[in-house]
RODO-2510 file (C-alpha; in nm, 4 decimals, decimal comma):
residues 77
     n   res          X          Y          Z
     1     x    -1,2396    -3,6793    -0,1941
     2     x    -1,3502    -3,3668    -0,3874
     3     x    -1,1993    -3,0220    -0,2705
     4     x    -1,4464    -2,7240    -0,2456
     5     x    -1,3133    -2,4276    -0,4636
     6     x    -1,5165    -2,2264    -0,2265
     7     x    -1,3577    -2,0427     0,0084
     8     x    -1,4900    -1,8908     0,3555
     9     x    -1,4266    -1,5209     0,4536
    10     x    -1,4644    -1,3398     0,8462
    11     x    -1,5598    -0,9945     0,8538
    12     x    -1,4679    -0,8229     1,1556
    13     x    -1,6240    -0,4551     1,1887
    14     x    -1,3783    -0,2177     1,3892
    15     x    -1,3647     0,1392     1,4223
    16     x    -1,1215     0,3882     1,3068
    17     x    -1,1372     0,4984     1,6861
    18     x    -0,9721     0,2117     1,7267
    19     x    -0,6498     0,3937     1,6129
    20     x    -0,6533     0,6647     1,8754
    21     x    -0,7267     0,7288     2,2186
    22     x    -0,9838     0,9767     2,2651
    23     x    -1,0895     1,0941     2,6108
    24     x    -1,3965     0,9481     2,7592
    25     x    -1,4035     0,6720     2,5285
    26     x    -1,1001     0,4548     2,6370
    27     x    -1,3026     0,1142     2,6599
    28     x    -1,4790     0,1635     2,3491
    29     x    -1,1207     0,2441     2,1500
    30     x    -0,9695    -0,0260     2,3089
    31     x    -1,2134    -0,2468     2,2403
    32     x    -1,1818    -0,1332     1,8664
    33     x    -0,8332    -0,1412     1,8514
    34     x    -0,8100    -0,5423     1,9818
    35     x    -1,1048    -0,6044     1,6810
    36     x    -0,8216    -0,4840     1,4366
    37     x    -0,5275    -0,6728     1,5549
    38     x    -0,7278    -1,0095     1,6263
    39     x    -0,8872    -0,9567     1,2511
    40     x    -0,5114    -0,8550     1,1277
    41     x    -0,3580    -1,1914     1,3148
    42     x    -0,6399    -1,4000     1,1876
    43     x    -0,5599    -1,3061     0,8241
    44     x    -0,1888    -1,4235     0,8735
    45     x    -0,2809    -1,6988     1,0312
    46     x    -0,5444    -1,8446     0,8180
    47     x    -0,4136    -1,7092     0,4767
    48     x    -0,4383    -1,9809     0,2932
    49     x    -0,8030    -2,1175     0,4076
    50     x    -1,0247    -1,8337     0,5046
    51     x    -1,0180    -1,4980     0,3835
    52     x    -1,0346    -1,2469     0,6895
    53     x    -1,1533    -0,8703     0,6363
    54     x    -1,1516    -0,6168     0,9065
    55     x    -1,3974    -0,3011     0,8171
    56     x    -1,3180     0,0129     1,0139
    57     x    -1,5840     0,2571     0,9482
    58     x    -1,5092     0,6605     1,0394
    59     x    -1,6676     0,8561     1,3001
    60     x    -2,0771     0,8481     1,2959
    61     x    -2,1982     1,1181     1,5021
    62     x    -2,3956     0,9390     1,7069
    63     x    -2,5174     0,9555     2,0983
    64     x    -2,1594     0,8243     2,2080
    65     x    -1,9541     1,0996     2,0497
    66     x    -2,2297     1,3775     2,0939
    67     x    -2,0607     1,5013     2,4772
    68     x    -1,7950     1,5834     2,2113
    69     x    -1,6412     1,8099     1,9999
    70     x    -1,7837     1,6730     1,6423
    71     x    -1,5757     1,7984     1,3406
    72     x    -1,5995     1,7368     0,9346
    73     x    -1,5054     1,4226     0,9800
    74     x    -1,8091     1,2871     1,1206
    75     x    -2,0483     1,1816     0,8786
    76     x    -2,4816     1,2139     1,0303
    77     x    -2,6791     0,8599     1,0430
***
């Protein structure tokens, strides 16, 4: 039996809201922050097999974040 050298890879896209709580928004950051761990448990689990990548793009200023105070750090669409 031949062994692929190819190797799968997940890509799991969080949010760097995930990281902190931010008024208004709890479900959505929690949400995000669960993303992040399951992606970062995956990785240790699977090592060896499947390659697992968690993305966590900053803050878009979008229609969820526009009720609120929008610094620098948001970046426009």
């Amino acid at each position: 039996m031949l062994k692929s050298k190819k190797k799968s890879a997940i890509i799991v896209t969080s949010s760097v809201m995930g990281a902190y709580p931010y008024p208004g928004l709890t479900t959505y950051s929690a949400a995000k922050s669960f993303s992040s761990f399951v992606a970062e448990a995956l990785n240790f689990e699977l090592k060896d097999k499947i390659d697992v990548i968690s993305y966590q793009p900053g803050e878009v200023a979008t229609k969820l974040l526009r009720k609120f105070n929008t610094d620098s750090r948001c970046i426009s669409p």
